[in-house]
Structure formats: C-alpha cells, structure tokens
C-alpha positions as CSV (number, residue, x, y, z in Angstrom):
1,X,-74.9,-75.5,120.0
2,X,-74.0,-76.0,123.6
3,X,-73.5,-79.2,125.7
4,X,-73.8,-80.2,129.1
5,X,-72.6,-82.6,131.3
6,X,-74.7,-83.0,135.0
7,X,-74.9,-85.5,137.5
8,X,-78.5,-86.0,139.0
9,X,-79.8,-86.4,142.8
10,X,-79.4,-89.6,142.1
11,X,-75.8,-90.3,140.8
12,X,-77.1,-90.7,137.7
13,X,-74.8,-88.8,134.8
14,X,-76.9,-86.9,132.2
15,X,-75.8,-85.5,128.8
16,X,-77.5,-82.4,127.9
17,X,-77.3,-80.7,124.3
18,X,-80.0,-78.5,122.4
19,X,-81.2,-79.9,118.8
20,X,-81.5,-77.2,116.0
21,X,-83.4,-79.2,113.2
22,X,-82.7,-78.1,109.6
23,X,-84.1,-79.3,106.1
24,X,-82.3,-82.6,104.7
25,X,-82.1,-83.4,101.6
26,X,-82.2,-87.5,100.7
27,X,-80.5,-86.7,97.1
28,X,-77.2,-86.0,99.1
29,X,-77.1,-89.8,100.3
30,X,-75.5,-92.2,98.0
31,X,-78.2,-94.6,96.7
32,X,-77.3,-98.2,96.7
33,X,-79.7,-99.6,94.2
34,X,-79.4,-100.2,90.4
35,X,-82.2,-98.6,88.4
36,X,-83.6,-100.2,85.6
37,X,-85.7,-98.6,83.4
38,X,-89.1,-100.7,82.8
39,X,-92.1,-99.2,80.6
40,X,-95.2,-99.1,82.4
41,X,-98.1,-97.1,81.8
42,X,-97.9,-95.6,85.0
43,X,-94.1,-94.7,85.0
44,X,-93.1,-90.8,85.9
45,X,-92.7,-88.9,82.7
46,X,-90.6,-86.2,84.7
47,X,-86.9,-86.5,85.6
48,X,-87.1,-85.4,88.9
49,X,-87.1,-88.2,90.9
50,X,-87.2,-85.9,94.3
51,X,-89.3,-87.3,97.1
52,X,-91.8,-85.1,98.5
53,X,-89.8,-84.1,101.6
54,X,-92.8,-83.2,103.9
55,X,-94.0,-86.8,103.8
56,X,-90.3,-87.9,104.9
57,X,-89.0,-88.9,108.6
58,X,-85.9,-86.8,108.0
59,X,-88.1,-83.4,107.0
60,X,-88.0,-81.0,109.6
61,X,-90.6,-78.0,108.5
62,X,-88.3,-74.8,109.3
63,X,-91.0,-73.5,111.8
64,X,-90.0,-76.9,113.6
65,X,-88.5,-75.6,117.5
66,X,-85.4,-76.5,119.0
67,X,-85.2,-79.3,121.8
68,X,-83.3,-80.3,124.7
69,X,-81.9,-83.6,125.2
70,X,-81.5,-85.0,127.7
71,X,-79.6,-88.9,127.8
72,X,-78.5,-91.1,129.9
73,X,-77.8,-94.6,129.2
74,X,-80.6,-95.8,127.4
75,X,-83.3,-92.4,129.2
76,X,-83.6,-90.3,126.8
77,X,-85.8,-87.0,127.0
78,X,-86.8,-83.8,124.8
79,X,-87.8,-80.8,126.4
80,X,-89.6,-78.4,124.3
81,X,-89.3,-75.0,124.0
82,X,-86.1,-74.7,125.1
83,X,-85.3,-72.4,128.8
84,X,-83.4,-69.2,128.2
85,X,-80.1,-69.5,129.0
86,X,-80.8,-73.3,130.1
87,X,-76.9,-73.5,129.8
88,X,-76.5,-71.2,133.0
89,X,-78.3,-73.6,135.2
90,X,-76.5,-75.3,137.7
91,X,-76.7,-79.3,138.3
92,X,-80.5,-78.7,140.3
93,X,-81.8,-76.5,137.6
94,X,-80.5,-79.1,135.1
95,X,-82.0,-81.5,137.1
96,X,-85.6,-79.7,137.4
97,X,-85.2,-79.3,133.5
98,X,-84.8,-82.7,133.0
99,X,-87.8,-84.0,135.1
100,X,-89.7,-81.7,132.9
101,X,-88.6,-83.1,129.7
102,X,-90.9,-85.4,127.9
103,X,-89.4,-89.6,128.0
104,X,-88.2,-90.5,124.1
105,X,-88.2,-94.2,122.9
106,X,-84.5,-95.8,122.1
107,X,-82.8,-94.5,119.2
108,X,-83.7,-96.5,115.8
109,X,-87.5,-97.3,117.3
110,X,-90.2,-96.0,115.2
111,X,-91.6,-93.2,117.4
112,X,-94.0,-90.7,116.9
113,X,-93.4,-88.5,120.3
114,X,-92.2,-84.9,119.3
C-alpha cells in the first residue's frame, strides 16, 4: 500500500493512501454478550451461528476495486478506479486527483456513497 503526503493550492495538507478491501470475518471479534439458551419454536437448529456476510457493512465482495483516499481534517474523498502509478504524481497531479475524487461523509456516519 503506498501513502502520500501533499499540500494543495491552497495550503491545505492532504493525506493520500489507496484502500485494498478484503473479506472480514465478524467470528474473529470477541463477542461481549452472554448467551442464553431459550426454547422457542423458531430457534436455529444448526450450530453455525455465522452471519450471512454479504448482508454485513464489513463485507467487501472480492470483485470490490481499490480506492484512493484522500483526507484532510475532517474532507475526506474516494476516488475510484485508482490512476496508474497515482504515487508518481507530483503535488498538481495529486491535486487534479483529488478534485476528482468523490466527497465521503465523517468517519462513524452511516453512509452509503461508494
């Protein structure tokens, strides 16, 4: 993965990095709740208490493209594909790159820009 540092026509100081999603896998986490096994009729039978991973927000499908992105402060962009050789650019091409990347809400907002 290579990162970036540029500083914009206008002063402003940009972070640039590309984003290679993979699968995750929830299972990994360490769960925080007590389970407590109830009879109802409509309880799983099966042991595999796996979540359907395509329906989750940290599912990326492998045919899912790498990103740019770009931050600053609180501005945070995604530029998709990602430029050959983006990290040959110099600060103006970084620049161009930027103003061609697609805004991204704040970090922890539900979103659905991609």
């Amino acid at each position: 993965m290579s990162y970036r540092r540029f500083t914009d026509s206008q002063g402003t100081p940009w972070r640039v990095w590309e984003v290679v999603p993979s699968p995750v896998c929830r299972r990994r986490g360490v769960r925080r709740i007590n389970v407590v096994k109830v009879h109802h009729p409509d309880r799983r039978k099966l042991p595999d208490r796996r979540l359907d991973m395509r329906r989750s927000r940290l599912f990326f499908p492998e045919t899912e493209p790498s990103w740019l992105c770009f931050e600053a402060g609180a501005d945070r962009r995604r530029l998709r594909p990602v430029p050959d050789r983006w990290w040959l650019e110099d600060e103006a091409g970084l620049e161009r790159l930027c103003t061609l990347a697609r805004p991204q809400s704040p970090a922890g907002a539900n979103s659905t820009n991609a």
